[in-house]
FIZA-100738 format. One record per residue: residue number from 1; y, x, z of N, C-alpha, C in turn; residue in three letters. Coordinates in Angstrom, 1 decimal, always signed. Example, Ala and Ser with C-alpha at 12.3 -4.5 7.8 and 13.67 -1.06 7.14 Angstrom:
<rs>
<r 1, <-5.7, +13.2, +7.8>, <-4.5, +12.3, +7.8>, <-3.3, +13.2, +7.8>, "ALA">;
<r 2, <-2.2, +12.8, +7.1>, <-1.1, +13.7, +7.1>, <+0.0, +12.9, +7.9>, "SER">;
</rs>
This chain:
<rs>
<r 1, <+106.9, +109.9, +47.6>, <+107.9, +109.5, +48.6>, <+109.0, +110.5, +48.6>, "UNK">;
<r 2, <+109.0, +111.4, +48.9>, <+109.9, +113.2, +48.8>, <+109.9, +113.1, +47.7>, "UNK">;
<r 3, <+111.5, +113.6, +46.9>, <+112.2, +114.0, +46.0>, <+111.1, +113.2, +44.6>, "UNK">;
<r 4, <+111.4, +112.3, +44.6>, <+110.5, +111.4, +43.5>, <+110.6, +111.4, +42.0>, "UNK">;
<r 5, <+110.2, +111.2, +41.1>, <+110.1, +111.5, +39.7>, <+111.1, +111.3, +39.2>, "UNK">;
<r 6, <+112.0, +110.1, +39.7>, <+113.3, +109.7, +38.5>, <+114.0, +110.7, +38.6>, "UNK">;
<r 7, <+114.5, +111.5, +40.0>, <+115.2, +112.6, +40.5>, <+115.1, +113.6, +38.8>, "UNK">;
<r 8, <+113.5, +113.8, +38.7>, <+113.0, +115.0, +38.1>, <+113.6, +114.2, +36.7>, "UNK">;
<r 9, <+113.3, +113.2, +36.4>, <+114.2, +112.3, +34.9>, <+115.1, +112.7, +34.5>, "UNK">;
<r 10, <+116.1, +112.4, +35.6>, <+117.5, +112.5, +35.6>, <+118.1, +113.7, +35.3>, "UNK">;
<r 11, <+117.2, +114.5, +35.8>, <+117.5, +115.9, +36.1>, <+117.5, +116.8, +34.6>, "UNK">;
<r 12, <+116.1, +116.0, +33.9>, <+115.8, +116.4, +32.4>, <+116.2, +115.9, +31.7>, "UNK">;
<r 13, <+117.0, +114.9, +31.6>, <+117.7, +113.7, +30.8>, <+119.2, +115.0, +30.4>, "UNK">;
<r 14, <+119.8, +115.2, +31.7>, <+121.4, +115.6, +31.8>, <+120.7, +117.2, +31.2>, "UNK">;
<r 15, <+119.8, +118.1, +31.3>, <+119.7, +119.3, +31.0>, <+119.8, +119.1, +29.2>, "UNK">;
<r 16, <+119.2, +118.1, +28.8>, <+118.8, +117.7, +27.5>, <+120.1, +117.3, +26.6>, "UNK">;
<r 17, <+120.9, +116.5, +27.2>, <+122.4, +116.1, +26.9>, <+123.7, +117.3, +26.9>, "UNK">;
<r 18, <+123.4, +118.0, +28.2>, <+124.5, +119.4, +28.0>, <+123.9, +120.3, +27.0>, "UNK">;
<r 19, <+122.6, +120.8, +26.8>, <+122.1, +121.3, +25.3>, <+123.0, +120.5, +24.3>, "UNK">;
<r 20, <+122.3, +119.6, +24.0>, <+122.8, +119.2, +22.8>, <+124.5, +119.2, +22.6>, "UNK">;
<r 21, <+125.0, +119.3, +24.0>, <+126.6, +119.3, +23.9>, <+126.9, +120.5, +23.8>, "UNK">;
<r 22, <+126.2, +121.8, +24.3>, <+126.2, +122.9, +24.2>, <+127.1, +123.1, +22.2>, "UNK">;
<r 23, <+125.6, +122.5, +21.9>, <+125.3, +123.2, +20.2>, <+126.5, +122.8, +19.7>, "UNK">;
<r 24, <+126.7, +121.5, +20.2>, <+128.2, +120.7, +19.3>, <+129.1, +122.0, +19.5>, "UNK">;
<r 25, <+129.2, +122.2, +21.0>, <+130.4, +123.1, +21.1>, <+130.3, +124.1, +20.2>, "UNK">;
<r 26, <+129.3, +124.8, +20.3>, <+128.8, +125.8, +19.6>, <+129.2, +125.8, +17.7>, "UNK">;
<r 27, <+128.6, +124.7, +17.4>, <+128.7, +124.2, +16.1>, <+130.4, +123.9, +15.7>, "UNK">;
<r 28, <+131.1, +123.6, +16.4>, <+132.6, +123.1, +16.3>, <+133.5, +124.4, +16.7>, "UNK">;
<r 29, <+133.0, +125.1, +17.1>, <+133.5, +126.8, +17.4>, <+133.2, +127.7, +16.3>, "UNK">;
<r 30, <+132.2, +127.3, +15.7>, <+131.9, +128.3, +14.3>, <+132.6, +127.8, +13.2>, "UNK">;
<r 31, <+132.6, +126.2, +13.1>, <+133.5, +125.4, +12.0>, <+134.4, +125.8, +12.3>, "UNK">;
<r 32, <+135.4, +126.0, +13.2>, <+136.8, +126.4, +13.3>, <+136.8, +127.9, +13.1>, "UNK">;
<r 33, <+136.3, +128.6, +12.8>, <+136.4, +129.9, +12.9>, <+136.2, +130.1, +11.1>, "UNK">;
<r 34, <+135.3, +129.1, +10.8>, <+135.5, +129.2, +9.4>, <+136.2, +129.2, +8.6>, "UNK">;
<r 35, <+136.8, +127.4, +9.1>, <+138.0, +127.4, +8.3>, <+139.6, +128.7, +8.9>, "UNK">;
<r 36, <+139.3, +128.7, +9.9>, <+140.1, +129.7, +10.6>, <+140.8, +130.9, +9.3>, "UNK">;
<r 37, <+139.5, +131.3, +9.4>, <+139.0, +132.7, +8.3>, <+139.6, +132.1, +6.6>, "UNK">;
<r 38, <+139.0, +131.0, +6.3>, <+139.1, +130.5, +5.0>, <+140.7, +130.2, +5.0>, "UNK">;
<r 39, <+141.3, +129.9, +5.8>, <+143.1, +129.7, +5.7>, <+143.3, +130.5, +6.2>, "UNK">;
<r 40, <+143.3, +131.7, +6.3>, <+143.8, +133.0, +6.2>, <+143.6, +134.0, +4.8>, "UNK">;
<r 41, <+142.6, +133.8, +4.6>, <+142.4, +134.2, +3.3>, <+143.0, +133.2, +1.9>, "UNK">;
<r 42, <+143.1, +132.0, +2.3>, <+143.9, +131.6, +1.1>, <+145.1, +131.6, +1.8>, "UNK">;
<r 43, <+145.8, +131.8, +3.0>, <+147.2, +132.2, +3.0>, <+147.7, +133.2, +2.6>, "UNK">;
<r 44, <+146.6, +134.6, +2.4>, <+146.7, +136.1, +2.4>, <+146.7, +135.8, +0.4>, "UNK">;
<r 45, <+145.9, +135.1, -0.3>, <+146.0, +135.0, -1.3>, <+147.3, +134.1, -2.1>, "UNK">;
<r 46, <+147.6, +133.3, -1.1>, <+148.8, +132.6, -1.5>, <+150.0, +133.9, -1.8>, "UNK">;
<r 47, <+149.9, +134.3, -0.4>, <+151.4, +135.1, +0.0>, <+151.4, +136.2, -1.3>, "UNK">;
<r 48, <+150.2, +136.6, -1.2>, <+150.0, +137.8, -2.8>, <+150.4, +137.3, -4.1>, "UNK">;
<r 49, <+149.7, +136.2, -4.5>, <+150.7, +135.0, -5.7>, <+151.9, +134.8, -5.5>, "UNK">;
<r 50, <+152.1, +134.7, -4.8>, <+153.9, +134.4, -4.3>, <+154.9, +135.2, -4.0>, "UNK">;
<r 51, <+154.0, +136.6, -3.8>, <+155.1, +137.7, -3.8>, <+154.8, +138.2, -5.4>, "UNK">;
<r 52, <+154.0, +138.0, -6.2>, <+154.1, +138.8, -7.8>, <+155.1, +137.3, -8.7>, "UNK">;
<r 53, <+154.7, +136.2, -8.0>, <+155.6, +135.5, -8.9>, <+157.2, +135.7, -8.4>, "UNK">;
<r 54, <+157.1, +136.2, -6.7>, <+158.8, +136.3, -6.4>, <+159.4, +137.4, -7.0>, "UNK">;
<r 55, <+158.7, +138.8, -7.2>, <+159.0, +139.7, -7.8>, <+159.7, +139.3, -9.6>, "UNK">;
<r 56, <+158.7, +139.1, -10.0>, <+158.6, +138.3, -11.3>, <+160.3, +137.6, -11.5>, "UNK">;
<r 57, <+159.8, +136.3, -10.6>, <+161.7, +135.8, -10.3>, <+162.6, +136.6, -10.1>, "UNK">;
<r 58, <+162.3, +137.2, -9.0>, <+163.4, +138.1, -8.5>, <+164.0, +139.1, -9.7>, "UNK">;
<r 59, <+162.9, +139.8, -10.2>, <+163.7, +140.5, -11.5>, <+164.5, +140.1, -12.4>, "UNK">;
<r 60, <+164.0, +138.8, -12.7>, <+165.2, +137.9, -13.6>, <+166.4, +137.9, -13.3>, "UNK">;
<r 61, <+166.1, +137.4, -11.6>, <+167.5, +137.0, -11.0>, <+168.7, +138.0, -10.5>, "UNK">;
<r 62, <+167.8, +139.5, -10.8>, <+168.5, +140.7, -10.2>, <+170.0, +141.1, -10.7>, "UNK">;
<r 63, <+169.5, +141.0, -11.9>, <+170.7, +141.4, -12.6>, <+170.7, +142.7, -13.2>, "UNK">;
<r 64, <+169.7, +143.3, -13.0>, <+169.4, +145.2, -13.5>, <+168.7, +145.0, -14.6>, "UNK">;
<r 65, <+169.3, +145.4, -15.9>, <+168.8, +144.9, -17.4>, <+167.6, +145.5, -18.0>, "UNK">;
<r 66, <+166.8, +146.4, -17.1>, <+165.6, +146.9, -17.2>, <+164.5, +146.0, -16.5>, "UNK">;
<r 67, <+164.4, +145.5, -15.4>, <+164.3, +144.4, -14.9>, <+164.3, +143.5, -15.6>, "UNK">;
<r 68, <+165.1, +143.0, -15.6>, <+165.4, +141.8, -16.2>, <+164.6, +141.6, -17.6>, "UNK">;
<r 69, <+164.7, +142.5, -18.7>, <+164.1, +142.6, -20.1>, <+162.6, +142.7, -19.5>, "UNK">;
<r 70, <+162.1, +143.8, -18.8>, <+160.9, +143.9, -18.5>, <+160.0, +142.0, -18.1>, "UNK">;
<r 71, <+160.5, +141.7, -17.3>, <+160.2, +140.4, -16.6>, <+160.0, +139.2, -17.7>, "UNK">;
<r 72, <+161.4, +139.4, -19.0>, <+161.1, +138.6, -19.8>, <+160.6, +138.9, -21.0>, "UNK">;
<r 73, <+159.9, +140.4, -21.2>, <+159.5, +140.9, -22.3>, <+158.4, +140.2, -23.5>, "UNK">;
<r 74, <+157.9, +138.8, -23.0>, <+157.0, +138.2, -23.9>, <+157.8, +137.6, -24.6>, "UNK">;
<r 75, <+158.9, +137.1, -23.9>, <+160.2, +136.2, -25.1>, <+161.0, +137.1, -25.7>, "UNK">;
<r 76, <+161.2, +138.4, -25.2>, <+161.9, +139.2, -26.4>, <+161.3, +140.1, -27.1>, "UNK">;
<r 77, <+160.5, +140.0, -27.4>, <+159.4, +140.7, -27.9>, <+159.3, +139.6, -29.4>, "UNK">;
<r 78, <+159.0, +138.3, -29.1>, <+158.9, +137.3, -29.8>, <+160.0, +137.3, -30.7>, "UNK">;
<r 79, <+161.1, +137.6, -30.2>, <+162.7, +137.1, -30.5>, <+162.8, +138.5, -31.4>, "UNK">;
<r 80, <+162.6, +139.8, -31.1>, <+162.9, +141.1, -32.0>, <+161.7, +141.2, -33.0>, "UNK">;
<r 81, <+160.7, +140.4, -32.4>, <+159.5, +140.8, -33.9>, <+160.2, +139.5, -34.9>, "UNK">;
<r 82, <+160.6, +138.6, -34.5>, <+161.1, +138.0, -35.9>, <+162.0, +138.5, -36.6>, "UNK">;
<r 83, <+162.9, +138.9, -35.8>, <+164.1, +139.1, -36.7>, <+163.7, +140.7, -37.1>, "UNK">;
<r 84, <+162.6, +141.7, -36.8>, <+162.2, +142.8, -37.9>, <+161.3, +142.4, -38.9>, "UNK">;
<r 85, <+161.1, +141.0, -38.9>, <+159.8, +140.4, -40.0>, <+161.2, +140.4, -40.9>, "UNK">;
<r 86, <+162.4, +139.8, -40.5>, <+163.0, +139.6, -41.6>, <+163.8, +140.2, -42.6>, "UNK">;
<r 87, <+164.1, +142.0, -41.3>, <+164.9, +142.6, -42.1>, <+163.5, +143.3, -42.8>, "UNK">;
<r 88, <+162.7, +143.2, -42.3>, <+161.6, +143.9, -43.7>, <+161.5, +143.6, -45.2>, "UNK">;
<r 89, <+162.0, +141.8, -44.7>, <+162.0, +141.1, -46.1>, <+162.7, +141.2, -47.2>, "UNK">;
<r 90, <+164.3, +141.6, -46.0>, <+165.2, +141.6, -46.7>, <+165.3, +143.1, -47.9>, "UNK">;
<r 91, <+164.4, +144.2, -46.5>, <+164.4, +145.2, -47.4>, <+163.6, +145.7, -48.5>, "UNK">;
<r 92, <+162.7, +144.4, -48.6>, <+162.1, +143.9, -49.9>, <+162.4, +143.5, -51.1>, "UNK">;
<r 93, <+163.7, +143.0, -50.7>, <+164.3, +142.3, -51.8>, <+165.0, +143.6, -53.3>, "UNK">;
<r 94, <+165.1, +143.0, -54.2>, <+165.4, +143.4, -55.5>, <+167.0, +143.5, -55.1>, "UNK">;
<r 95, <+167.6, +144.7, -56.0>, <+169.2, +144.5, -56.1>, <+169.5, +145.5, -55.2>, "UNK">;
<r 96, <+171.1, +144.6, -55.1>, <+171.9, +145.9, -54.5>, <+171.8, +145.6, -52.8>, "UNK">;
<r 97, <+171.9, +146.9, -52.5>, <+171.7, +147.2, -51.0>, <+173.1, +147.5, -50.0>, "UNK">;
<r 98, <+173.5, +147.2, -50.8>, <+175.2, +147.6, -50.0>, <+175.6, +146.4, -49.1>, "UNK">;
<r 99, <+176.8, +146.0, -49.7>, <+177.6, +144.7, -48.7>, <+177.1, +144.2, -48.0>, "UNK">;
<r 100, <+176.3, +142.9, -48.9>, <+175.9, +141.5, -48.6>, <+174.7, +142.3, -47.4>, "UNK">;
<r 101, <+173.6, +143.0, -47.9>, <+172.6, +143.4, -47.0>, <+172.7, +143.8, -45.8>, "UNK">;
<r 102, <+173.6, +144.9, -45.7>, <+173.9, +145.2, -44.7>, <+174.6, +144.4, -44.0>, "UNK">;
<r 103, <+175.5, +143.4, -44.4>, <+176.0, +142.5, -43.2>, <+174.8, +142.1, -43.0>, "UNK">;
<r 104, <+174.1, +141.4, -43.6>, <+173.1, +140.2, -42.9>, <+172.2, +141.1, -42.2>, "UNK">;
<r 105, <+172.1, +142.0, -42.7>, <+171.2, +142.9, -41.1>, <+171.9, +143.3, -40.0>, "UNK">;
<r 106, <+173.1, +143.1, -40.1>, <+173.4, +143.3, -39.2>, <+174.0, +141.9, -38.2>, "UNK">;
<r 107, <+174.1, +141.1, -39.2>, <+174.3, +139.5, -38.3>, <+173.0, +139.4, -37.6>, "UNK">;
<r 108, <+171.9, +139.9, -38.5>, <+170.4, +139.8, -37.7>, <+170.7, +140.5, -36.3>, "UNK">;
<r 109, <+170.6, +141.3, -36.3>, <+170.4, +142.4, -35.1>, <+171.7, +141.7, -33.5>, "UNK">;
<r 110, <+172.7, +140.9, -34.2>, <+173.6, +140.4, -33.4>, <+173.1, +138.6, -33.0>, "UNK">;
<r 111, <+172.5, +138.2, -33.9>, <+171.9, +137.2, -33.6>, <+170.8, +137.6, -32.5>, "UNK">;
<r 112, <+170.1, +138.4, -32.6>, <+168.9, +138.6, -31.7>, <+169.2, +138.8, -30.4>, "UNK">;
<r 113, <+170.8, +139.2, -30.3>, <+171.0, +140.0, -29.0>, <+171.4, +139.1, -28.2>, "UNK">;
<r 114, <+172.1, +137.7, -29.2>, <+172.3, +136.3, -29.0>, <+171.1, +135.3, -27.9>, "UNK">;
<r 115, <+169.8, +135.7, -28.8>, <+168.7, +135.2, -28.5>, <+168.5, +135.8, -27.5>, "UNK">;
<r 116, <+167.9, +137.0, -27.5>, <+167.9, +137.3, -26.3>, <+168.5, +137.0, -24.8>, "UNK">;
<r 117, <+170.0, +137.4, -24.9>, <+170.5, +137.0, -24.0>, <+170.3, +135.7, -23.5>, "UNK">;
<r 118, <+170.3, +134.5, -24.3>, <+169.7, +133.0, -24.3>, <+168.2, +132.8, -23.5>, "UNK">;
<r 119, <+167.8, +133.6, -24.0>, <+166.8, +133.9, -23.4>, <+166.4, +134.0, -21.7>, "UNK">;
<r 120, <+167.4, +135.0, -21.5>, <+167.1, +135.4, -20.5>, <+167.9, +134.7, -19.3>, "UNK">;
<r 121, <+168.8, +133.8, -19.9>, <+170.2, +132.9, -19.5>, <+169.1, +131.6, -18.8>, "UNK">;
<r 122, <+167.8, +131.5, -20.2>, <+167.5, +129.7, -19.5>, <+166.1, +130.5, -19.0>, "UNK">;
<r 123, <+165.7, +131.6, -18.5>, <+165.0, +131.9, -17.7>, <+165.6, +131.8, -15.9>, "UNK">;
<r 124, <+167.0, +132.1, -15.9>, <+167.2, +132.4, -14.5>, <+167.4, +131.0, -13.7>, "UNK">;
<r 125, <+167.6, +130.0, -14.0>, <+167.1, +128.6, -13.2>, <+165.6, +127.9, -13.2>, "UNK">;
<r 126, <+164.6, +128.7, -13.7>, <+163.4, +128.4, -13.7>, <+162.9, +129.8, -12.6>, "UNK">;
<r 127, <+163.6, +130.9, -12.5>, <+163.0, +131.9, -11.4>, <+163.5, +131.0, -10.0>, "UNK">;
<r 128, <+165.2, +130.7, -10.0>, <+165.4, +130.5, -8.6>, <+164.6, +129.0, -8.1>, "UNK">;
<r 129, <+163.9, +128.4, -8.9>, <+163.4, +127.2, -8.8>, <+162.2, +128.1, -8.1>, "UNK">;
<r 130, <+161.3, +128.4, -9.3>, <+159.9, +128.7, -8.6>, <+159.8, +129.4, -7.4>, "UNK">;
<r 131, <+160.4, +130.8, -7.1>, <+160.9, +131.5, -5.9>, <+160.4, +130.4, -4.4>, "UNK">;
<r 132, <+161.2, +129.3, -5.2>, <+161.5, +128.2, -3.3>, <+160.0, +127.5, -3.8>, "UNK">;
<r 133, <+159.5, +127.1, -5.0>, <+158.4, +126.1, -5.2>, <+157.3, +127.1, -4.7>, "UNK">;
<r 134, <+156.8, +128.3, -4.9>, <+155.6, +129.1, -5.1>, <+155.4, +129.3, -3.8>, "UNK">;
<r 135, <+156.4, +129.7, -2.9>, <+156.6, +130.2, -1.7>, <+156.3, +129.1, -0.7>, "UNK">;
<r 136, <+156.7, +127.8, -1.2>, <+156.4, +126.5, -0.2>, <+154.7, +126.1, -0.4>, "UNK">;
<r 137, <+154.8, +126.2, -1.3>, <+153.2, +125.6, -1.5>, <+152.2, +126.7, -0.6>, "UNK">;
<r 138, <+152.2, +127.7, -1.2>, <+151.5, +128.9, -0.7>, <+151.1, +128.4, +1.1>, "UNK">;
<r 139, <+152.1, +129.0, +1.9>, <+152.5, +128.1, +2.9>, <+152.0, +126.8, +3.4>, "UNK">;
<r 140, <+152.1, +126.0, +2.7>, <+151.3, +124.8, +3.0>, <+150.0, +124.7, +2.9>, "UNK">;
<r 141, <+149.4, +125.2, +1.9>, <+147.9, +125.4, +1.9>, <+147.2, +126.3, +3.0>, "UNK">;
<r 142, <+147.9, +127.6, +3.4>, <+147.6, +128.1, +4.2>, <+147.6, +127.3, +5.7>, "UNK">;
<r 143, <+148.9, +126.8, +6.1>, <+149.2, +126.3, +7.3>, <+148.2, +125.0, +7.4>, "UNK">;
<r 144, <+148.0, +124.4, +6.5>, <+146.7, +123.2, +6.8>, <+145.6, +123.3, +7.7>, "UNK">;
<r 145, <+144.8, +124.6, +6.3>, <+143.6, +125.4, +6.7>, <+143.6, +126.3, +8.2>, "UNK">;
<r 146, <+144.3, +126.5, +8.2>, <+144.8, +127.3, +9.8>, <+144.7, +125.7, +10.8>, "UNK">;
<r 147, <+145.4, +124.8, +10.3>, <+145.0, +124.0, +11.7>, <+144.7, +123.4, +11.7>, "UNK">;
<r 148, <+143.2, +123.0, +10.6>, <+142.1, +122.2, +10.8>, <+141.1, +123.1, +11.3>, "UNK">;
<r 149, <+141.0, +124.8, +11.4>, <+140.4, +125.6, +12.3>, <+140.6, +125.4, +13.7>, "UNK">;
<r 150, <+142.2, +125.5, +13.8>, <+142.4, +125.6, +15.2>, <+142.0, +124.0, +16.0>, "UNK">;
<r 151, <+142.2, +123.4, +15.2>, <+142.0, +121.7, +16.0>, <+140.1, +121.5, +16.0>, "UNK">;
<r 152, <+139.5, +122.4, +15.4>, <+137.9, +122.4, +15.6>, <+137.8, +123.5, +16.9>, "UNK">;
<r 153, <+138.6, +124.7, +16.4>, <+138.5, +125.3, +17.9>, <+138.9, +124.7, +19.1>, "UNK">;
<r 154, <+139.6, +123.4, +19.2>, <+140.3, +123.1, +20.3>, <+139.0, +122.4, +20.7>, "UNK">;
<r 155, <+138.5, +121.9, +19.7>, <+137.0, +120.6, +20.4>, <+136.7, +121.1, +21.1>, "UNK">;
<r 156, <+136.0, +122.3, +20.3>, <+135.0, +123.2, +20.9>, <+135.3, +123.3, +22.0>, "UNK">;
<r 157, <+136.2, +124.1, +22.7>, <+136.9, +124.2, +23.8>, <+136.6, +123.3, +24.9>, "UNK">;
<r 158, <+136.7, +122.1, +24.2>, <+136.9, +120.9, +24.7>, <+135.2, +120.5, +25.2>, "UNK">;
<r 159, <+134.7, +120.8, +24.6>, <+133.4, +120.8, +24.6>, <+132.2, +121.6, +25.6>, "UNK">;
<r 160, <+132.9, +123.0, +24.9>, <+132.4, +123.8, +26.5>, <+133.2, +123.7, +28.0>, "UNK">;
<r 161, <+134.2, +123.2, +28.0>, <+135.1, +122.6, +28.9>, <+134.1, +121.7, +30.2>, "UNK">;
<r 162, <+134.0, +120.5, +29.2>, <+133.0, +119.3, +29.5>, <+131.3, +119.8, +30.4>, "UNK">;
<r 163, <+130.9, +120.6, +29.5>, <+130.0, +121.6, +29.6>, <+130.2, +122.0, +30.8>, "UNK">;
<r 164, <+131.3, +123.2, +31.3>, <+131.3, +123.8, +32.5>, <+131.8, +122.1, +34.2>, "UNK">;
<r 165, <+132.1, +121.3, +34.0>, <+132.7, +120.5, +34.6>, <+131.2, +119.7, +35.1>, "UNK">;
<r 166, <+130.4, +119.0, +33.9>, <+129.2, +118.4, +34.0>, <+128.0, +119.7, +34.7>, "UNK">;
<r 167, <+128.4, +121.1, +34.5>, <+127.6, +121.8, +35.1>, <+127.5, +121.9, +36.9>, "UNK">;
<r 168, <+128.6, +121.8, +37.3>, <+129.6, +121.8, +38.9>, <+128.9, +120.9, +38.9>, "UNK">;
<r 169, <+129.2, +119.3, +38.6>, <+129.0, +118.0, +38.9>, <+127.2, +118.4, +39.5>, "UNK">;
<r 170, <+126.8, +118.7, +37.8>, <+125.0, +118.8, +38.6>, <+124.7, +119.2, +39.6>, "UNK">;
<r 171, <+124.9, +120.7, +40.0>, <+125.0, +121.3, +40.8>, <+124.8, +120.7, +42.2>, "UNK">;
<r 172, <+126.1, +120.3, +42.3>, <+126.5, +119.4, +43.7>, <+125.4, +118.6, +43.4>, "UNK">;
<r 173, <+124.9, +117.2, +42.3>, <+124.1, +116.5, +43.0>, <+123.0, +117.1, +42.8>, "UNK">;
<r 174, <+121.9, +117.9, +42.2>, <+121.0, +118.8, +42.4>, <+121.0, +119.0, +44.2>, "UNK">;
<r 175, <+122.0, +119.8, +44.7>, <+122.2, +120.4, +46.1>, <+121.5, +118.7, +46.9>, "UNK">;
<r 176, <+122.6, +117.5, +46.7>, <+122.4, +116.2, +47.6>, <+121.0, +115.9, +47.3>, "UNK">;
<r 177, <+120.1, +115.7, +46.0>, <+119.0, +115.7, +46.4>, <+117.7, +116.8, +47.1>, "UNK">;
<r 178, <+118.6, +117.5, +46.6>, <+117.2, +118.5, +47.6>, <+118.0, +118.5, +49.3>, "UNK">;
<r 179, <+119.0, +118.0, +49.7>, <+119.3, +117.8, +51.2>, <+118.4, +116.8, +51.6>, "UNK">;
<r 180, <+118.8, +115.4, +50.3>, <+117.7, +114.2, +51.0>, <+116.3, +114.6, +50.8>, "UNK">;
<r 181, <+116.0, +115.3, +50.1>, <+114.5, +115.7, +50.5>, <+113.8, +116.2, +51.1>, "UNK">;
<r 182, <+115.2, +117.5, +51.8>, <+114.4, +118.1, +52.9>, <+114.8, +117.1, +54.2>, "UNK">;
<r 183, <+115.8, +116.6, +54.1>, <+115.9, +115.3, +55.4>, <+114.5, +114.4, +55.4>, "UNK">;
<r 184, <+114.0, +113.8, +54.5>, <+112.8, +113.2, +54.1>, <+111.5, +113.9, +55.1>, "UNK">;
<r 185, <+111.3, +115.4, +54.2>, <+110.6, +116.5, +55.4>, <+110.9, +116.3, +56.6>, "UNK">;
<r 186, <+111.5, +116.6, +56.7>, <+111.8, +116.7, +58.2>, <+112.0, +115.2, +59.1>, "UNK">;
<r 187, <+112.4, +114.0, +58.9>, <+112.1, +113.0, +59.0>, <+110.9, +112.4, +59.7>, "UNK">;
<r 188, <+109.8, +113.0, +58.8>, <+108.3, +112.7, +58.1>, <+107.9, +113.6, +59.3>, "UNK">;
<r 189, <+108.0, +114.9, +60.0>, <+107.8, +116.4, +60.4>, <+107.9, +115.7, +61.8>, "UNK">;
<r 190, <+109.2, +115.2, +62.2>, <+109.4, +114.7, +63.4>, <+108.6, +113.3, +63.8>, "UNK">;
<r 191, <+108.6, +112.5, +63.2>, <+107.8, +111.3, +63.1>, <+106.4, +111.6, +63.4>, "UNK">;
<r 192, <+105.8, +112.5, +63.1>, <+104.3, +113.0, +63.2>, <+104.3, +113.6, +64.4>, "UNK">;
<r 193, <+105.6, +114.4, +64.8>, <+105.1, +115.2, +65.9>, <+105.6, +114.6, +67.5>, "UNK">;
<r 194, <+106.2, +112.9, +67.0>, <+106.7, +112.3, +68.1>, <+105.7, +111.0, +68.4>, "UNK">;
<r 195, <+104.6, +110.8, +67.4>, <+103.7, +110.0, +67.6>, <+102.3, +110.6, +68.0>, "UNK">;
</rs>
């Protein structure tokens, strides 16, 4: 009759439901912290890629010819090993070594400086390109991962939120049934002691 079983149901039902809403929160607070972590570390890995490739550009684009050569040294490297493959050749050859030779070694040596420079000419609109491309991407991958953490952190939030609101709620009706049951008591207390 006093404070009756469903009370005690209800009571286990809602303790049973904020657990399991607990863990969500719980669970949805760690997933965002993960990814949180994991887009910061590939933003911290981007920004690192994207500062050796900006450097890299940048050298190209500097204009300081130590720099510059250094940055593109796999293409002139390529460009001066040919043309010493050739004056080897040439210095191979039978005959006279005067005129004709020495011009063409020396057209070699002006051709190369040709190449080079070519070189380094259709290098600098592939730096200022990459520069803006390396730097955007980087950035975007980061900025994703960052706020598919923070939008799992917001659940969570959201979750233990719900959590503390549905806690109040019980509260109060926990308090209303144990009033009607001590009214009940006492009720029952008076009724006995007026008959």
């Amino acid at each position: 009759m006093c404070g009756g079983s469903s009370a005690k149901t209800d009571r286990t039902t809602q303790l049973a439901s904020e657990k399991k809403l607990f863990d969500l929160g719980d669970k949805l607070s760690g997933q965002g912290a993960d990814f949180l972590k994991s887009g910061t570390g590939t933003t911290k890995t981007g920004l690192d890629d994207t500062a050796k490739a900006s450097k890299y550009y940048s050298d190209i684009l500097s204009g300081d010819p130590s720099k510059v050569l250094a940055a593109v040294s796999p293409q002139v490297n390529a460009v001066t090993q040919g043309a010493d493959q050739e004056k080897k050749q040439l210095a191979n050859l039978p005959g006279n070594r005067t005129g004709g030779t020495n011009a063409t070694t020396q057209n070699l040596d002006t051709a190369t400086r040709g190449k080079v420079a070519d070189t380094i000419a259709q290098a600098r609109p592939g730096a200022a390109a990459g520069v803006e491309r390396t730097g955007a991407e980087a950035s975007k991958v980061g900025l994703a991962e960052s706020g598919i953490g923070a939008g799992l952190e917001g659940q969570a939030e959201g979750a233990f939120s719900t959590l503390d609101s549905n806690a109040i709620a019980s509260r109060g009706q926990s308090q209303k049934i144990h009033d009607a049951a001590v009214q009940q008591w006492a009720d029952l207390v008076s009724a006995l002691l007026v008959a």
